[in-house]
N, C-alpha and C positions, 0 to 999 in steps of 0.2 A: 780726862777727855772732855773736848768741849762738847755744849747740846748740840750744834750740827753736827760735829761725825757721831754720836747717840742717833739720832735721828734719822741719820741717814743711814747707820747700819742697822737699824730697826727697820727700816723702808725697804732695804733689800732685803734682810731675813723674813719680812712676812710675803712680801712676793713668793721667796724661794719657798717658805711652807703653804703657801697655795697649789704652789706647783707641785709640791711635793703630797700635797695631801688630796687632790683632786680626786687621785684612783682608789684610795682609799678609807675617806671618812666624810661623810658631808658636816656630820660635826664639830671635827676640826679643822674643814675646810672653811665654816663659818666665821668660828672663832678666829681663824688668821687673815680673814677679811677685816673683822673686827678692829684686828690688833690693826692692819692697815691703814684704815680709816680713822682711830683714834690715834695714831702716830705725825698721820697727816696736821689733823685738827691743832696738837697739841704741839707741834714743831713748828708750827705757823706760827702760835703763842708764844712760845720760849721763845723763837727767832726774830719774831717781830716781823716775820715775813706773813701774815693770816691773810692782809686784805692782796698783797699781791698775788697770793697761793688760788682766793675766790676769784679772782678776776681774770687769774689765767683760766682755772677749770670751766669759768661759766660765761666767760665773755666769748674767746678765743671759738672761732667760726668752727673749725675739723671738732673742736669736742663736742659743741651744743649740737651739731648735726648729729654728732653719736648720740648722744644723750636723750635725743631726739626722737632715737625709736623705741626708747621706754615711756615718753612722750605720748606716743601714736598707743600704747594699750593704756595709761591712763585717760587719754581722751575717747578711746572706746569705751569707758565703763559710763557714758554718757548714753549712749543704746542699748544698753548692758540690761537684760533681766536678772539673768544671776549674777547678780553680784558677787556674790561668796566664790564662784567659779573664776570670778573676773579680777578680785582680789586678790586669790591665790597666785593665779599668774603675776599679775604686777609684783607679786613679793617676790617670786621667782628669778621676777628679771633685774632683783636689784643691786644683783652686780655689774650691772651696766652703769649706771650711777656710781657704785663705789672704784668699783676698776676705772672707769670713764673719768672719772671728776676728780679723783687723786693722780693720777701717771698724766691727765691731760694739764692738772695742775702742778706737774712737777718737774723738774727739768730732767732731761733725759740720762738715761743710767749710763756710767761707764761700761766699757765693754768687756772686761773682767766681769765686773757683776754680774751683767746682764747674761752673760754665756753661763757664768755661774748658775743660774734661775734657770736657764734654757738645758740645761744639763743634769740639776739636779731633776726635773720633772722629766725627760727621760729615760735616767736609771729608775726611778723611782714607776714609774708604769711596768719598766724589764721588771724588776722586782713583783711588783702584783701579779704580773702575768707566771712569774714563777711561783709565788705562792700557792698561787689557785694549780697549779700543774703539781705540785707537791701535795695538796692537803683537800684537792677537794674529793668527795664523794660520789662528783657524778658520775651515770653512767656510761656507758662508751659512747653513745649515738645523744647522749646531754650535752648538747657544746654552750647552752645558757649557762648550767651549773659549772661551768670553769669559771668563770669571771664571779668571784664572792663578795664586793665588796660595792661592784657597779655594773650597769647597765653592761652587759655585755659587747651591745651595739656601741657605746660610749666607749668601752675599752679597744673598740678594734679602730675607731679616730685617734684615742690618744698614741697606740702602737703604731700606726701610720705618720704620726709628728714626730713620734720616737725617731721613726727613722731618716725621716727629714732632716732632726735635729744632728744624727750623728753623722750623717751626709755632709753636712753643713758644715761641721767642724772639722770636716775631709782627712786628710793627712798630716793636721797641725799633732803638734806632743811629740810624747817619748814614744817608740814603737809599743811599749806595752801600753798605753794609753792606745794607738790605734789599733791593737790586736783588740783591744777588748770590747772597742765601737763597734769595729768589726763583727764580733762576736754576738753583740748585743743585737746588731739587724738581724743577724742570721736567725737570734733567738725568737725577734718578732715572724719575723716572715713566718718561721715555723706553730706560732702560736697562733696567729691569723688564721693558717691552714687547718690548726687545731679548732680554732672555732666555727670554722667552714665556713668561713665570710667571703660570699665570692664578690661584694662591693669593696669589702676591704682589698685583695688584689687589683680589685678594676681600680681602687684608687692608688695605689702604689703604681699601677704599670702608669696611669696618668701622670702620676709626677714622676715617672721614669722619662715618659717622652718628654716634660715641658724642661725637666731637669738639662737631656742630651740640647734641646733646639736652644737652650738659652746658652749653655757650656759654648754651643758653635757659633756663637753671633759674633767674636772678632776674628772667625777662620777667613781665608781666603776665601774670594767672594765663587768659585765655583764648588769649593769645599762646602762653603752655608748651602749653596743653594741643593749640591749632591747631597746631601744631608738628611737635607726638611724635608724636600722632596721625598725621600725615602723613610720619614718620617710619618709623612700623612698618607703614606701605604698601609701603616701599621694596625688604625682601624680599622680599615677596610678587610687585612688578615684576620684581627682578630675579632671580626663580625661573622666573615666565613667559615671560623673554627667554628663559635657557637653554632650556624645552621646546620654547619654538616654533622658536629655532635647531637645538633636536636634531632636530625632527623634520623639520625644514624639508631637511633631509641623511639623513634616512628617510625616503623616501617609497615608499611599496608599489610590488612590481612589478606589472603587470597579471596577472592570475590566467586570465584566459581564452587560451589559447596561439592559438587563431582568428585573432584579432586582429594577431598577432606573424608576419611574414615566417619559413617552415620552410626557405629555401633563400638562398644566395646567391647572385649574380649569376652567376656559376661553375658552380650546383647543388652546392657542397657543403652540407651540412647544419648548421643553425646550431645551438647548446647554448642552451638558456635555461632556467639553475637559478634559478626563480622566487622558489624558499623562499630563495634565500639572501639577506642584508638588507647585505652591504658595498655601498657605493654611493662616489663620487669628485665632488664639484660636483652631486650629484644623479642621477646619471647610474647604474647597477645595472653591474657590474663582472661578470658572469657572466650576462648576457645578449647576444645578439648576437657570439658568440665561435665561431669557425670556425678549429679549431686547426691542419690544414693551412695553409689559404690564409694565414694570418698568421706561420707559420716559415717557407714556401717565400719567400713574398714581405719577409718582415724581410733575408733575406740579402742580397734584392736592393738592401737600400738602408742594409745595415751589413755591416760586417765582424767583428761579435761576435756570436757564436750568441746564440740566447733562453736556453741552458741554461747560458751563462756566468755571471759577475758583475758587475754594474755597479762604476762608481768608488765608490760606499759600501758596497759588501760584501754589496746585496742580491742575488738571482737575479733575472736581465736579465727572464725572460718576468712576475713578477708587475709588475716597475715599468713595461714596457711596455702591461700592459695595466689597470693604475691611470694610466698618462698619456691614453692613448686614449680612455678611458671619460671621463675629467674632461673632455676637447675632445668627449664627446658624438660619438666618432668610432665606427662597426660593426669590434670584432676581425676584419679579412678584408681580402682584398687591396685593397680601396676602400679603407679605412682607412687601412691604411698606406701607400700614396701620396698619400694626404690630408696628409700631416705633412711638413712641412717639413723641412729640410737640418738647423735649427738646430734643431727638434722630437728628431730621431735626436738630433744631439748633448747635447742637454738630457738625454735618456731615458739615455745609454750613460754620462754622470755621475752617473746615479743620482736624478734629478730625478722625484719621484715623481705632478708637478702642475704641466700648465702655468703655474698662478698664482701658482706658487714664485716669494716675491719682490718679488710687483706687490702683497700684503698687506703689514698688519703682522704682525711675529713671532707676538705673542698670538693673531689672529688664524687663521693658521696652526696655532700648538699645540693652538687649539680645536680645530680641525678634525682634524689628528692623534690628538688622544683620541678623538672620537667617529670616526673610522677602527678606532683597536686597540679600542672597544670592539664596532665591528661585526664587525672579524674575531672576537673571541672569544666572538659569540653564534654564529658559524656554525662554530668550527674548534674553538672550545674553546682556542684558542693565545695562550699570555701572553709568551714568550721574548721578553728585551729590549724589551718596552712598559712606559713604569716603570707608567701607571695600570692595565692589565689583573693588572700581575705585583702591586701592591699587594693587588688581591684577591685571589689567591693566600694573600699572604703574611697578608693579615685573617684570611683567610677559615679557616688552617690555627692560626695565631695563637690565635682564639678556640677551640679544638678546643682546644687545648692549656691556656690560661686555666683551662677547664671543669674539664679534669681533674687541673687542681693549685689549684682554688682557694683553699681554707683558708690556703698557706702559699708556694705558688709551687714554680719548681724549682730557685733559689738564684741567686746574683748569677752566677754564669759559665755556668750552664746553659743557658742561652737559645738560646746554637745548637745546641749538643745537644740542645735539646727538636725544635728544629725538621727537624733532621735528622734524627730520629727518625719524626715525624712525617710529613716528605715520604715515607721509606721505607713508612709504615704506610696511608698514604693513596693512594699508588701518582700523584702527579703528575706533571702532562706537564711541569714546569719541568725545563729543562736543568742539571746539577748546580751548574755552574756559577753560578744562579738562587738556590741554596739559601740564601736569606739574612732576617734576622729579620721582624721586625712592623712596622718604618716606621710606628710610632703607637708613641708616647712611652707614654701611659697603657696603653693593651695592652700595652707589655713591661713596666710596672712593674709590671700584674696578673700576668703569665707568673712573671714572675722575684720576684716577694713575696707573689703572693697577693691577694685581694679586698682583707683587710685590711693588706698592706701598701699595696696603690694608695691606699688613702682616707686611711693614715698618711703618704705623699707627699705624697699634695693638699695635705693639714694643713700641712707642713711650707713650703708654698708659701705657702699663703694666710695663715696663722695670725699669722707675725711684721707682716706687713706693714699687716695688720688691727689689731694692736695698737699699732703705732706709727703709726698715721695715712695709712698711705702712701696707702690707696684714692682718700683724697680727693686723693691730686695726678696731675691730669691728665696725666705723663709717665710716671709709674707704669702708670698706666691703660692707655696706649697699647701701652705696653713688654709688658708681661701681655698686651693682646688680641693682639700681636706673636707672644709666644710661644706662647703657648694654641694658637692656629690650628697655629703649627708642630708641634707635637705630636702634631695629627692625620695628618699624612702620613709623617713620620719622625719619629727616633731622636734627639729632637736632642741630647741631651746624653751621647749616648756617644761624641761625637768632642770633640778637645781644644777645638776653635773653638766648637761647640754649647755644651759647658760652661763655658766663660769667659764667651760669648755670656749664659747664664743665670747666674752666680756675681757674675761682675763687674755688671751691669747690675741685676739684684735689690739686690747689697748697696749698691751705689752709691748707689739711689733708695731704698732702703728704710733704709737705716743712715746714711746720709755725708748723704743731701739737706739741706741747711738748712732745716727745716722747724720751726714754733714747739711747742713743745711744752705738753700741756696741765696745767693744775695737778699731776693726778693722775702723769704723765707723768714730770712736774720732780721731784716727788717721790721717785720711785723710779729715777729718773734716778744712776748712780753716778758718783762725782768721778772723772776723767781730766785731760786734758792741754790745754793752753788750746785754743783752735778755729783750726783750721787755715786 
């Protein structure tokens, strides 16, 4: 076999072990960079193709602007205090450079191949996600502890491209080939719901709509328009669901105390803090609470004080009286011989709902957010809620943004700004708390500036716009993929977020077989045959 097909089956085999290896190991996710990179190098050599290999990766316009935004954090370590901060990242993002500067330096993959890559990192995600469903330990209400190998939140993008990708490969194959794509969404969707990702759904329905609007764009021109139209209804549904479920778990308490029992059956005296809005199944969690009668009488039917700690590490009397209030039960000795043998034991593992369990995850998580956000309109308290601590972390974020716009506070500064910050703002987060912006585009304004965010974007949108890529629907999907993720975290300051974006941009945007257009061909520079 000659060195080019060596070379270039080596070229595709370390792609496909990137893909392959991304959910699973960053160590061998490195090493098949590695292999990448020194395949590149040293096929340029044998071929004699080196100097045309460098001049496509670092002349050619779409790559240097990607290249670009590794660019923009090396030019931040110029305002940079912590360097050590500011160098880690730059390591981080040096898949951008290697994915970028190899696939931009290479001629584009055949389309075997490349569905090849696109496929095997697919299976290869269904597989992790079943691993962890098989073998992990966590507990029922642990949806972190499923994902064993990575970022959780990283797992629930890569199950969302999973499904993109066998989307994408629609109805092509043998029927057993499509039963099993088939099968494989089914097995995400359900493992997303396992992990109670309600952004992972929000991002699936999102590439549900842009998937239907694109699918209709050769129908007849009253079909498109009956369509889309009926399309950009669909937010607005699914805006309404959300309020009428919030509210439907806010419901006011009664404002007239007349109406409300002032004693219990005992004559002690009952609490009912009206103003406050946590509620459990609907039920007001600080109403009906008679704090004698429910510690004299909890001991009679456990052997752990209320001021201990439950099996998950909360304090026993709040999970008690979030289990109580959701069974619609009076804090008071009624109540608590109301509950069953298996109620106590439920409560004393830390079971915060009798209806732990009998939902789905998702549904659950819903409900958990709208919990920490009603404790933190009454308590002000975000510690360990990741959605109440996000606003925290927005909310001190944007403060910081403001007053370094023009230029940011440098690529390693960011926790320093924020550390700063918590000190200067005087917040209730536990120090341990003290952590960035969890929105990708607010730390790119913190850490560069106005105009460095909008010199990112560019650097995003720019190559991929001039080589076509908008128009392929796997791009598209990959992008509204990532877009979304940006809003809630950091994605690309862990190794897996940035490969996650490095690999899958250059992949669809550089490597795709995609035809090119006159203008295209033209400027197109000579490389190495197609791989």
């Amino acid at each position: 076999m000659s060195d080019q097909h060596w070379t270039q089956r080596v070229h595709v085999a370390a792609l496909a072990l990137c893909a392959v290896f991304l959910p699973w190991s960053t160590a061998f996710l490195s090493m098949a960079q590695l292999l990448l990179v020194v395949n590149w190098i040293a096929g340029g050599v044998l071929l004699g193709t080196a100097r045309e290999r460098w001049r496509a990766a670092f002349t050619r316009p779409p790559v240097l602007v990607f290249l670009a935004f590794l660019g923009l954090h090396v030019v931040g370590l110029l305002w940079t205090t912590d360097l050590k901060w500011g160098g880690d990242l730059v390591r981080i993002l040096l898949p951008v450079l290697s994915f970028g500067a190899v696939l931009g330096g290479s001629d584009r993959l055949a389309r075997p191949a490349f569905r090849t890559i696109l496929l095997l990192g697919a299976w290869s995600v269904v597989a992790c996600a079943l691993f962890g469903a098989l073998f992990s330990q966590a507990r029922a209400d642990d949806y972190r502890g499923l994902s064993l190998f990575i970022s959780h939140i990283r797992l629930v993008l890569l199950l969302c491209l999973a499904i993109a990708v066998f989307v994408w490969k629609g109805w092509q194959g043998p029927w057993w080939e499509r039963l099993a794509r088939g099968l494989a969404i089914l097995w995400c969707l359900y493992f997303i719901n396992r992990l109670g990702s309600v952004q992972g759904f929000a991002i699936v329905g999102v590439l549900g709509l842009v998937l239907v609007w694109r699918t209709v764009g050769g129908a007849r021109r009253w079909v498109l328009w009956s369509v889309r139209a009926a399309l950009l209804v669909v937010p607005i549904v699914a805006a309404s669901w959300v309020v009428r479920e919030v509210r439907s778990r806010t419901i006011p308490p009664p404002q007239d105390m007349r109406f409300m029992p002032r004693f219990t059956v005992n004559g002690e005296p009952y609490i009912h803090e009206v103003n406050k809005v946590q509620q459990q199944n609907g039920h007001h969690l600080w109403t009906y609470l008679a704090w004698g009668e429910l510690r004299n009488n909890w001991l009679k039917r456990s052997k752990r004080s209320m001021d201990s700690q439950d099996d998950r590490g909360h304090v026993l009397w709040a999970t008690v009286v979030r289990y109580m209030s959701g069974k619609g039960l009076t804090k008071d000795s009624v109540g608590v011989w109301a509950l069953t043998d298996e109620d106590i034991r439920r409560i004393e593992q830390g079971v915060p709902d009798h209806l732990e369990g009998k939902r789905s995850m998702l549904q659950e998580r819903f409900d958990e957010v709208v919990f920490e956000w009603q404790h933190y309109l009454d308590e002000g308290a975000t510690n360990g809620h990741s959605m109440t601590m996000r606003l925290e972390y927005w909310r001190t974020g944007w403060t910081i943004a403001k007053a370094n716009w023009p230029i940011g506070v440098g690529t390693g500064d960011t926790q320093v700004a924020f550390n700063e910050a918590y000190e200067h703002m005087g917040t209730d987060l536990a120090r341990e708390w003290w952590h960035r912006a969890h929105n990708e585009y607010l730390t790119l304004w913190i850490s560069f500036g106005l105009f460095g965010l909008a010199f990112a974007l560019f650097t995003w949108w720019w190559p991929a716009y001039a080589l076509g890529a908008w128009r392929d629907p796997l791009f598209v999907a990959w992008a509204v993929i990532f877009g979304i993720s940006c809003l809630t975290d950091d994605t690309v300051e862990t190794q897996a977020g940035a490969t996650f974006f490095a690999l899958y941009y250059a992949l669809l945007v550089f490597a795709a077989p995609r035809p090119l257009s006159g203008e295209e061909a033209r400027r197109s520079p000579p490389g190495p045959a197609p791989v």
